[in-house]
FISEDO-503829 format. One record per atom (N, C-alpha, C): z, y, x; residue number from 0; atom name. Coordinates in nm, 4 decimals, decimal comma. Atoms other than C-alpha are relative to their C-alpha. Example, Ala and Ser with C-alpha at 12.3 -4.5 7.8 and 13.67 -1.06 7.14 Angstrom:
<atoms>
ATOM         c3         c2         c1   num   atomo
ATOM     0,0000    -0,1190     0,0890     0       N
ATOM     0,7800    -0,4500     1,2300     0      CA
ATOM     0,0000     0,1200     0,0900     0       C
ATOM    -0,0060    -0,1190    -0,0820     1       N
ATOM     0,7140    -0,1060     1,3670     1      CA
ATOM     0,0730     0,1090    -0,0770     1       C
</atoms>
This chain:
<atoms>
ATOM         c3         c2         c1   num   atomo
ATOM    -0,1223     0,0724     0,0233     0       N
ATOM    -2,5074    -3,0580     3,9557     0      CA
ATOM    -0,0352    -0,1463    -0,0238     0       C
ATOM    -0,0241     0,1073     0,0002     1       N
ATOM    -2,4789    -3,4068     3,9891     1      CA
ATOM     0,1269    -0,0580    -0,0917     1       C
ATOM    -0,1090     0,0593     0,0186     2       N
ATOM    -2,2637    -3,5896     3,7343     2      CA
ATOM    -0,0087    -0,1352    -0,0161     2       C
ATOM    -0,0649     0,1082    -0,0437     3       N
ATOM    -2,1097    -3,9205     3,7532     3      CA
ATOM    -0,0295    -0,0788    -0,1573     3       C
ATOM     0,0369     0,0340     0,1592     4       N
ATOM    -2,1109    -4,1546     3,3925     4      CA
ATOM     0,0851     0,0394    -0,0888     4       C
ATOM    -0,1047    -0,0995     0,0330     5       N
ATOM    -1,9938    -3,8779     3,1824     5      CA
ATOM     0,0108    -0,1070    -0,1649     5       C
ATOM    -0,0696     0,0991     0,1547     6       N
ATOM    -1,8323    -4,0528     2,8324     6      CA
ATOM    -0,0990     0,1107    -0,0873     6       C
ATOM     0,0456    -0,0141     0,0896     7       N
ATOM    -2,0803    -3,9652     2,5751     7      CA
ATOM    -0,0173    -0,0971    -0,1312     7       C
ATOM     0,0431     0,0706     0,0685     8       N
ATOM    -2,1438    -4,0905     2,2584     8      CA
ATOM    -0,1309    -0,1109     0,0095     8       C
ATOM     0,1109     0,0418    -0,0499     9       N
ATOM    -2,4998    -4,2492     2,3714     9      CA
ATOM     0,0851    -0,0831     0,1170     9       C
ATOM    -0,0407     0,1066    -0,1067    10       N
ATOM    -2,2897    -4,3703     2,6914    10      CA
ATOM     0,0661    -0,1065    -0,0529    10       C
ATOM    -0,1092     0,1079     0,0496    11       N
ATOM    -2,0215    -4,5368     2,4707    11      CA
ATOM    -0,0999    -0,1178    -0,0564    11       C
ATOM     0,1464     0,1265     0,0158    12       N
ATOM    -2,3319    -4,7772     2,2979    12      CA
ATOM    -0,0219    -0,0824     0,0807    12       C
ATOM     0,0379     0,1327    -0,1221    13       N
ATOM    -2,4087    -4,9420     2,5891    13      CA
ATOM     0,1324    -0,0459     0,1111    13       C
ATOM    -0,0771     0,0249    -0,0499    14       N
ATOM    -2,0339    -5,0406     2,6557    14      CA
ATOM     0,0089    -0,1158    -0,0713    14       C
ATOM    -0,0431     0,1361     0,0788    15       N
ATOM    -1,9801    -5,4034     2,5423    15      CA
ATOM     0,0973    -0,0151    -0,1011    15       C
ATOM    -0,1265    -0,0184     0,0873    16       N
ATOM    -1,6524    -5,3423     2,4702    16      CA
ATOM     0,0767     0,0749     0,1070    16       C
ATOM    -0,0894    -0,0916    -0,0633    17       N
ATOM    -1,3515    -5,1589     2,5878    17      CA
ATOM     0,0338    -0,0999     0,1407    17       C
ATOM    -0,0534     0,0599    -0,1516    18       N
ATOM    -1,2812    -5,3949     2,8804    18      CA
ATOM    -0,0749    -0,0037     0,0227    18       C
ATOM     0,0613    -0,0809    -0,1204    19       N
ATOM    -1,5942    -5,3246     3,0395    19      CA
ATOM     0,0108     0,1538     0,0248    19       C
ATOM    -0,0322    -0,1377    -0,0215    20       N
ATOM    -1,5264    -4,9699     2,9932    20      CA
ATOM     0,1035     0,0027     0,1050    20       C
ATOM    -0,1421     0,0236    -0,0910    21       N
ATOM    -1,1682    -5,0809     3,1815    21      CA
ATOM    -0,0580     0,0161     0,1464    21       C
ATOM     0,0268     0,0911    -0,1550    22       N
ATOM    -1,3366    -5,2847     3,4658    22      CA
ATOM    -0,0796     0,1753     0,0894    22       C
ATOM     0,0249    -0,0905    -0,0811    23       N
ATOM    -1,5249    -4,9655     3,5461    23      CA
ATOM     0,0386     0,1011     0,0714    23       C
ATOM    -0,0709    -0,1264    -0,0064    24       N
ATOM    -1,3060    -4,7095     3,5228    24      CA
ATOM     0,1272    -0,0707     0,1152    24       C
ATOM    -0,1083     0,0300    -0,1436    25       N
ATOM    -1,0478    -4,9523     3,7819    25      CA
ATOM    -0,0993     0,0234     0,1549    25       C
ATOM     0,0913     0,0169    -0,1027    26       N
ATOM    -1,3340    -4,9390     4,0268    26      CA
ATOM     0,0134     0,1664     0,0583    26       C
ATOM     0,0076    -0,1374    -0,0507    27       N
ATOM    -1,3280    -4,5574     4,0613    27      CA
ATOM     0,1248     0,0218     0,0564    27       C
ATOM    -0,1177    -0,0896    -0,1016    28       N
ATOM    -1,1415    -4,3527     4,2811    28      CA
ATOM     0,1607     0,0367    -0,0956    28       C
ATOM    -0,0745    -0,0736     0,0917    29       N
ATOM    -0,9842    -4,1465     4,0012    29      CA
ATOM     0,0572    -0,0600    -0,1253    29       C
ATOM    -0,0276     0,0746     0,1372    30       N
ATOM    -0,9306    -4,4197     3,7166    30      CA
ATOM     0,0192     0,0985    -0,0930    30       C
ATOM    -0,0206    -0,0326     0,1311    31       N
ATOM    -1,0103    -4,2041     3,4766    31      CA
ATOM    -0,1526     0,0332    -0,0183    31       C
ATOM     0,0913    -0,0621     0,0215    32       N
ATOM    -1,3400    -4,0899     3,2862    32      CA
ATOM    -0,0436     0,1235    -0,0043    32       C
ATOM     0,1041    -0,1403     0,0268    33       N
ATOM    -1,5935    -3,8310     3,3193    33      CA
ATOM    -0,0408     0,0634    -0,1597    33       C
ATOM     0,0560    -0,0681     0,1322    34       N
ATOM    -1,5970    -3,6103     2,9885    34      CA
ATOM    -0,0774     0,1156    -0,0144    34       C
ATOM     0,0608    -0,1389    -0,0264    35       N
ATOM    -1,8331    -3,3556     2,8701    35      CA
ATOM     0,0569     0,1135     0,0497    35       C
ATOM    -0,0843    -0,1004    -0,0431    36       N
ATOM    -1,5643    -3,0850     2,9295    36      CA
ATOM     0,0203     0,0323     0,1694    36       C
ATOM    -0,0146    -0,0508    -0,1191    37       N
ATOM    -1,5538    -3,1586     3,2796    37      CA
ATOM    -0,1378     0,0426     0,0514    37       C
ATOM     0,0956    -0,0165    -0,0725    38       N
ATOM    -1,9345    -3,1340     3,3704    38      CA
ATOM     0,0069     0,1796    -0,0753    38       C
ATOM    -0,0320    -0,1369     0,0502    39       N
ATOM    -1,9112    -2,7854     3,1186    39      CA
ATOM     0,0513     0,0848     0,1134    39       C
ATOM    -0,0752    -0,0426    -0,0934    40       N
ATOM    -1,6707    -2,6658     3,3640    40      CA
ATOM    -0,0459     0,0698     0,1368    40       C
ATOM     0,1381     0,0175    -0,1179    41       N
ATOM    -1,8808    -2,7066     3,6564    41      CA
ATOM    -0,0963     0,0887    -0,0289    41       C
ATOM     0,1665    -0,0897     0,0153    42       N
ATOM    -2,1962    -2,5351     3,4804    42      CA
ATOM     0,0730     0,1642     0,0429    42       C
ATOM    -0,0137    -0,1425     0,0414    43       N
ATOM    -1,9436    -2,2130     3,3744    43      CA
ATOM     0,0488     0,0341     0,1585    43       C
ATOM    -0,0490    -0,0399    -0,1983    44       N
ATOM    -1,7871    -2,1952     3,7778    44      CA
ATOM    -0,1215     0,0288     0,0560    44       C
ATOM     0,1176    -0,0570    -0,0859    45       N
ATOM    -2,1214    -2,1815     3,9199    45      CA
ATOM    -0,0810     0,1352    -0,0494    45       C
ATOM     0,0393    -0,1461     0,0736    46       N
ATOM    -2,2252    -1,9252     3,6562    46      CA
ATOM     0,0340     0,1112     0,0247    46       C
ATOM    -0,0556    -0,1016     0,0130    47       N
ATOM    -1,9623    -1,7428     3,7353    47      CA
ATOM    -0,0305     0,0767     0,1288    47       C
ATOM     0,0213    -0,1189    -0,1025    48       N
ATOM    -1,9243    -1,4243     3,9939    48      CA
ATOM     0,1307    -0,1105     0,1395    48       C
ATOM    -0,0450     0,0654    -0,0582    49       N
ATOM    -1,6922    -1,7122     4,1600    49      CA
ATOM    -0,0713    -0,0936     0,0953    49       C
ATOM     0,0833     0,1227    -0,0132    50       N
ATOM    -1,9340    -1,9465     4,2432    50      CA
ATOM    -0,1272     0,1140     0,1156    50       C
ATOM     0,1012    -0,0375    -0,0504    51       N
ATOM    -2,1304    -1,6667     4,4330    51      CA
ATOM    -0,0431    -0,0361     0,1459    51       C
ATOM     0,0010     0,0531    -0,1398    52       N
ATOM    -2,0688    -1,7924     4,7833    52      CA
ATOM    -0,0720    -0,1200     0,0332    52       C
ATOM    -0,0006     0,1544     0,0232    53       N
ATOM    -2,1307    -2,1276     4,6725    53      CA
ATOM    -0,1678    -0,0319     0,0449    53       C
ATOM     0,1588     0,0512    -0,0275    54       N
ATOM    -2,4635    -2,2696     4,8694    54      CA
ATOM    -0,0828    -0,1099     0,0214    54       C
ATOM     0,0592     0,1865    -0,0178    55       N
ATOM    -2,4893    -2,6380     4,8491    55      CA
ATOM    -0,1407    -0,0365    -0,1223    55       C
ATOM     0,0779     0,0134     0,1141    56       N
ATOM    -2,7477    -2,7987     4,6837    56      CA
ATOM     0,0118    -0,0886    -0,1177    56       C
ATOM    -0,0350     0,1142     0,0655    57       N
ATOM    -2,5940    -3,0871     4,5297    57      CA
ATOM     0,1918     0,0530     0,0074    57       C
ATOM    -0,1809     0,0190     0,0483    58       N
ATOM    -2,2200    -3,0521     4,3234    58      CA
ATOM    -0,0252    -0,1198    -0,0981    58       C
ATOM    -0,0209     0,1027     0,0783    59       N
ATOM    -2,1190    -3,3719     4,1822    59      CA
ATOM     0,1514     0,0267    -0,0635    59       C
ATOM    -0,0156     0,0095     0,0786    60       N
ATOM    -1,9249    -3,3908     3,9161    60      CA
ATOM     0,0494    -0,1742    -0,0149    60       C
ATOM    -0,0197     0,1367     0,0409    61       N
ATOM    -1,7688    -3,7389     3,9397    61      CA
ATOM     0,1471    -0,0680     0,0230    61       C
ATOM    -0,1829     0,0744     0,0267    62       N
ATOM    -1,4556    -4,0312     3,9474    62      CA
ATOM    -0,0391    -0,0249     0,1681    62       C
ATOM     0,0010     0,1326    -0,0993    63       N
ATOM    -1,6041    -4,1511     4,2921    63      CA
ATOM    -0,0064    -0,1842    -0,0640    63       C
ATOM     0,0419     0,1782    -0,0146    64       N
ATOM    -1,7433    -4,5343     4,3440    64      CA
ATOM     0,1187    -0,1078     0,1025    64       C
ATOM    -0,0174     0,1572    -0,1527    65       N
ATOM    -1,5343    -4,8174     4,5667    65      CA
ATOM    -0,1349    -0,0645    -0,0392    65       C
ATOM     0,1517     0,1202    -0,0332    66       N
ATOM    -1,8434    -5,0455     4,4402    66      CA
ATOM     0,0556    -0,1421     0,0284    66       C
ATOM    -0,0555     0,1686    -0,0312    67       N
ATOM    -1,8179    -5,4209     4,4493    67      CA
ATOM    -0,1048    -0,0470     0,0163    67       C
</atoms>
């Protein structure tokens, strides 16, 4: 699993302030953040008897980039 910059405590530290948190989160696809709950999510689906088909090698877990 590949995730994206999930909002942790440790991530929040190296946010200046809340308007770089902003500027990033307008840049993504999804304008919104990656929380632990969603990468969780992800682990328990592939765990599951759902996930058995499933044969990629890479799941991301993310908002999407535009990039500047």
């Amino acid at each position: 699993m590949i995730p994206g910059v999930v909002r942790t405590p440790r991530q929040m530290r190296l946010w200046q302030s809340a308007d770089s948190e902003a500027a990033l989160v307008a840049q993504q696809c999804l304008h919104e953040r990656i929380e632990p709950e969603h990468s969780a999510r992800m682990v328990l689906f592939l765990a599951s008897d759902d996930a058995s088909r499933c044969t990629a090698r890479e799941y991301f877990v993310d908002t999407s980039w535009f990039g500047t």
